[in-house]
C-alpha positions in Angstrom: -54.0 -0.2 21.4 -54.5 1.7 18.2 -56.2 0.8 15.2 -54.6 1.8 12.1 -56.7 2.2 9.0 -54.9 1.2 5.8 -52.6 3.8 4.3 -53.5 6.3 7.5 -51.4 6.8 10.8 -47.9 6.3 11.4 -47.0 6.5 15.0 -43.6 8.6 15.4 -43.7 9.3 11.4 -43.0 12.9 10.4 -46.4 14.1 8.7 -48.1 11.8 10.3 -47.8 11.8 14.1 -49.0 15.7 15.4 -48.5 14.7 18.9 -44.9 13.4 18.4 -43.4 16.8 17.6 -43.8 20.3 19.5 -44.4 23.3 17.3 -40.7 24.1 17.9 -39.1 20.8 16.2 -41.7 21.1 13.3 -41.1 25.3 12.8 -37.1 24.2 13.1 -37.5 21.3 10.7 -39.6 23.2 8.3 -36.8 25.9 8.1 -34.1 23.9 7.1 -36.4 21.9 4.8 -37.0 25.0 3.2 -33.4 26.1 2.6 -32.6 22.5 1.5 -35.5 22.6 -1.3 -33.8 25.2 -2.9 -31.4 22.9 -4.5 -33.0 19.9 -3.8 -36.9 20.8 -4.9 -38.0 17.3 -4.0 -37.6 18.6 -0.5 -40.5 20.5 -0.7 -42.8 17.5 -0.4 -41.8 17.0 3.3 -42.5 20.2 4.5 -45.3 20.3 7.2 -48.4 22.1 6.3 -50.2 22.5 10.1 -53.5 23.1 10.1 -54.8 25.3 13.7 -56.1 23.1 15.7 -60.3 22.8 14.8 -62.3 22.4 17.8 -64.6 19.0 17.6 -68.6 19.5 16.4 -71.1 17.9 16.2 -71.8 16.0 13.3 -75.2 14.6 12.6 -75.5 12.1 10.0 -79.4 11.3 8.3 
């Protein structure tokens, strides 16, 4: 089961869910969001900014 943390994670939700959508359906999305925002500039806001992938470190708190 997974805990969600108020106003985090939404499983399946565009923006939200990284694992739900390949690199393909986000790139293809992306592209027509793009061409959209043109004339419909509120578009813009759904556009997916990926970050690459960090590998985990170690964090050490005092």
């Amino acid at each position: 089961m997974m805990k969600m943390i108020k106003g985090g994670f939404n499983e399946r939700m565009w923006q939200h869910d990284r694992g739900a959508y390949s690199d393909e359906e986000i790139e293809i999305w992306n592209a027509r969001l793009k061409q959209l925002s043109q004339k419909h500039p509120w578009l813009q806001d759904f556009i997916w900014k990926i970050n690459p992938k960090q590998k985990p470190h170690l964090v050490h708190f005092t």
